[in-house]
C-alpha positions as CSV (number, residue, x, y, z in Angstrom):
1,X,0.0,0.0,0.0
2,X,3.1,2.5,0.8
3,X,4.4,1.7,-2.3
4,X,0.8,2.4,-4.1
5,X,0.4,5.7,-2.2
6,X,4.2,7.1,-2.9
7,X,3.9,6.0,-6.7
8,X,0.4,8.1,-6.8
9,X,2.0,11.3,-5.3
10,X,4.6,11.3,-7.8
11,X,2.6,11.0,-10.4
12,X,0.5,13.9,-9.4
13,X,3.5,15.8,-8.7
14,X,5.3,15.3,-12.1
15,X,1.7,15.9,-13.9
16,X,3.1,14.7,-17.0
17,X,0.2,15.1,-19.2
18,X,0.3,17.4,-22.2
19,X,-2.0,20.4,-22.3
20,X,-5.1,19.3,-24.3
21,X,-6.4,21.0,-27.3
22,X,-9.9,20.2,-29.3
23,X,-8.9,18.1,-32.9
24,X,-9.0,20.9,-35.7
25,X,-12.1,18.7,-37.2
26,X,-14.3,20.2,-35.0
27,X,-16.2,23.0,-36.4
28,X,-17.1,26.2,-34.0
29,X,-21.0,26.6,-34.1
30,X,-23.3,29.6,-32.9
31,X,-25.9,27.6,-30.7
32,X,-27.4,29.3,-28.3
33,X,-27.1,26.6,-25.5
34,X,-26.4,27.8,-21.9
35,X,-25.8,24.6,-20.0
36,X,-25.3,20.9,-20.6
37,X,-27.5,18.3,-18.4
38,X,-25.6,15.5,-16.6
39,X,-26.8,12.1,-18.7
40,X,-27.1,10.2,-15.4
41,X,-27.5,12.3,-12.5
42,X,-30.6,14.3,-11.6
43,X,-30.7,16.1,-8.4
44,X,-33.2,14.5,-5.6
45,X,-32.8,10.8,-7.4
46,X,-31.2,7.8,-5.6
47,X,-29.2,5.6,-7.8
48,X,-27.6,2.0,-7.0
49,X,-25.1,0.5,-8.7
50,X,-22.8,-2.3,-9.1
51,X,-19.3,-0.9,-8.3
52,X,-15.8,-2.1,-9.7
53,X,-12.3,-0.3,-8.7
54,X,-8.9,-1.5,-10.0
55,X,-6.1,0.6,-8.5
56,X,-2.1,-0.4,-9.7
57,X,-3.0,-4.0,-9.6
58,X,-5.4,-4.1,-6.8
59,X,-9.2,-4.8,-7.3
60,X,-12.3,-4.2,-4.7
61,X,-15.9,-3.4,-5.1
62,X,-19.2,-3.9,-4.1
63,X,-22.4,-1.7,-4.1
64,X,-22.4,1.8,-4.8
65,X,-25.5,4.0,-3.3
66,X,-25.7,7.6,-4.2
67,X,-28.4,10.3,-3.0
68,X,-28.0,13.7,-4.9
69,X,-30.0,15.9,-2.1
70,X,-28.7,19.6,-4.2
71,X,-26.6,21.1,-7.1
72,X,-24.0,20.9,-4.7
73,X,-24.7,18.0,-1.9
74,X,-24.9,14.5,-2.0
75,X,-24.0,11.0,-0.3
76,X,-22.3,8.6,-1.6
77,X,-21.6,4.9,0.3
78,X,-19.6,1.7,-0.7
79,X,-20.6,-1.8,1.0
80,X,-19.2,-5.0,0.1
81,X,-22.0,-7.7,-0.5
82,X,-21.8,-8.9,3.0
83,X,-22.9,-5.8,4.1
84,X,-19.8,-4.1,5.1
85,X,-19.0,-0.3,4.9
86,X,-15.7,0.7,2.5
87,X,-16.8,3.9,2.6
88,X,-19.2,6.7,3.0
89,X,-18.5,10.4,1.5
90,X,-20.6,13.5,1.4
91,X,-20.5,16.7,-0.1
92,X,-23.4,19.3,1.9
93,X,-22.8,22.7,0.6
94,X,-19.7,22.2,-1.3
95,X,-17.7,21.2,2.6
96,X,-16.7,17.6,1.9
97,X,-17.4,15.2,4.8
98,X,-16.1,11.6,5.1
99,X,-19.1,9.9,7.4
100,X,-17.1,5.8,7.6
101,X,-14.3,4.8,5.6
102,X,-12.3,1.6,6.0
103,X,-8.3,2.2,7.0
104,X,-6.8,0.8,3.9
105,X,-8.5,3.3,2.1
106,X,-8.3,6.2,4.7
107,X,-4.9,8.1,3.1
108,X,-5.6,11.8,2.4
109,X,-4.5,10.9,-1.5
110,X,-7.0,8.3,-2.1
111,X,-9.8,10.6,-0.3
112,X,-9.0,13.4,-2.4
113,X,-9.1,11.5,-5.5
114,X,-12.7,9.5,-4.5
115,X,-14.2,13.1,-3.8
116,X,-12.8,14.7,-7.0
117,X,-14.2,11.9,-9.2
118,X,-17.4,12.3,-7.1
119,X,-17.8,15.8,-7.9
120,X,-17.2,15.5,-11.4
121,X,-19.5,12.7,-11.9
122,X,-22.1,14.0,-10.1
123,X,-22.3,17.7,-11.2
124,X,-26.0,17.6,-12.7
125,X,-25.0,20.3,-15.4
126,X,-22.5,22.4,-17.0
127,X,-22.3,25.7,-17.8
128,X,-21.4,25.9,-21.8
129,X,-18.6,28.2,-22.9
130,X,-18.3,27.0,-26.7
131,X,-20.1,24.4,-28.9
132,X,-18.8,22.5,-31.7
133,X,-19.7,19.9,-34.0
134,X,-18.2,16.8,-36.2
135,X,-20.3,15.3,-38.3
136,X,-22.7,14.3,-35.6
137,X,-20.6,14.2,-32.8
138,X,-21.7,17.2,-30.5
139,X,-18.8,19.0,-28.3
140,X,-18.8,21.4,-25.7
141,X,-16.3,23.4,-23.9
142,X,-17.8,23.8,-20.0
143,X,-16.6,25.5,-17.0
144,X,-15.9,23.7,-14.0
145,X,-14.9,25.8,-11.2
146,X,-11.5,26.5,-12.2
147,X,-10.8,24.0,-14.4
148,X,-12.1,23.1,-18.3
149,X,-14.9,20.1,-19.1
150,X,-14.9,18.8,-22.6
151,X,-18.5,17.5,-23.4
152,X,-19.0,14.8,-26.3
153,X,-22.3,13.4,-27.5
154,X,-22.5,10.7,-29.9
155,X,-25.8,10.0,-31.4
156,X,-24.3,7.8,-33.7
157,X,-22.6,5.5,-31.2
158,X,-25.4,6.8,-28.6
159,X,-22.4,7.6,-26.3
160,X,-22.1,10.4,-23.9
161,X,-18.4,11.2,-22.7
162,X,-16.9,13.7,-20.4
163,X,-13.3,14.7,-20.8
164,X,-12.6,16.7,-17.3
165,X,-9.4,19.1,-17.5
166,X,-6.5,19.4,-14.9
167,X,-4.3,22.9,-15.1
168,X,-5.4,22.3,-18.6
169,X,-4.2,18.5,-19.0
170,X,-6.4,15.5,-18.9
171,X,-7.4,14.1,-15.9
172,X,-9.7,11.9,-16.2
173,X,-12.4,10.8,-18.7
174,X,-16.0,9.3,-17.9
175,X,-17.7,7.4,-20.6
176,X,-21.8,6.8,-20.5
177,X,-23.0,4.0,-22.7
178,X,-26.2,2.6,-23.1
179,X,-27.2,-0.2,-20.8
180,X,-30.2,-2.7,-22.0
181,X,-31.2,-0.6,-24.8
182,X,-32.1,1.8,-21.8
183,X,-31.4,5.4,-22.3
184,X,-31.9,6.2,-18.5
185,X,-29.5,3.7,-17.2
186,X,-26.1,3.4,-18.6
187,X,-22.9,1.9,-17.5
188,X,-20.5,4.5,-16.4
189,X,-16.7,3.9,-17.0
190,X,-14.4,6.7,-14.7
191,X,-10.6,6.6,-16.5
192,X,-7.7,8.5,-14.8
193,X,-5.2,9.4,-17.0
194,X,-2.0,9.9,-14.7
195,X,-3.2,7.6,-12.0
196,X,-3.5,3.7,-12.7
197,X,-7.2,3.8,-11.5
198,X,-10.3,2.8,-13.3
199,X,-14.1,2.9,-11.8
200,X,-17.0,0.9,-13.9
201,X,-20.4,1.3,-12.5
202,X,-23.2,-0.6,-13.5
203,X,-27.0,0.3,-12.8
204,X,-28.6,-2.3,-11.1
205,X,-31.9,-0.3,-11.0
């Protein structure tokens, strides 16, 4: 675990990432669209999912819960099929709050990353900057606090994706697909892209 957490801080340290641009094949378009809604997430909905974490070799999972109660507060809680807490965040107000987490996974770098992915995921809309198009995949350039989201629809593929920004470098990248044929529940896959960490979630209702 030492080794896990001191690889991980060097990582984000060094930040090698390159600063990420939009492909030229993307077309600037004048739609008048103010915000983009979350695919998922809808503020006052409980969701349930089955949950899947593999971290530099490591793999746990279990049940996922999540409340959103505001634009800005929700719950979130990890138990293994037995019934066993891994964790339990919140966010009430935008002041993040760990309720129960297990002490394997109580290091102030794993917390930090859990809550930023939470965030991210959970932000039930965007506020647009700049809209694009290529050839029927829809982009757009959002503001997250003080960092950058790249929005991509894909009515073709019927994929939603979410690039989120970093000081301007990727960080990581959520992917929405269809689940079932079911446009209101869709597997979610959370990739970091200068930590070894992936998240799938799948809906189980």
């Amino acid at each position: 675990m030492k080794k896990i957490l001191l690889y991980t801080t060097f990582m984000l340290l060094v930040s090698c990432g390159t600063i990420y641009e939009l492909p030229q094949t993307y077309t600037l378009v004048s739609e008048n669209i103010q915000t983009v809604d979350n695919p998922q997430f809808r503020v006052g909905e409980e969701y349930l999912y089955r949950a899947s974490i593999k971290a530099y070799g490591h793999q746990f999972g279990g049940l996922l819960v999540i409340k959103i109660a505001g634009e800005h507060s929700w719950r979130t809680a990890l138990t293994t099929d037995f019934g066993n807490t891994l964790l339990d965040l919140s966010l009430e107000d935008n002041k993040r709050k760990i309720n129960s987490i297990q002490e394997a996974l109580n290091h102030k770098i794993v917390v930090n990353t859990l809550f930023n992915d939470f965030e991210s995921l959970l932000t039930p809309s965007f506020t647009v900057l700049k809209a694009y198009n290529n050839e029927g995949v829809q982009a757009w350039q959002c503001n997250d606090g003080k960092n950058v989201v790249y929005i991509f629809k894909d009515d073709n593929k019927n994929t939603f994706t979410q690039l989120n920004l970093h000081r301007e470098k990727p960080y990581t990248t959520f992917i929405y697909s269809p689940f079932d044929d079911d446009e209101k529940h869709k597997t979610i896959t959370v990739d970091h892209h200068t930590l070894d960490i992936q998240i799938t979630l799948n809906p189980l209702q």
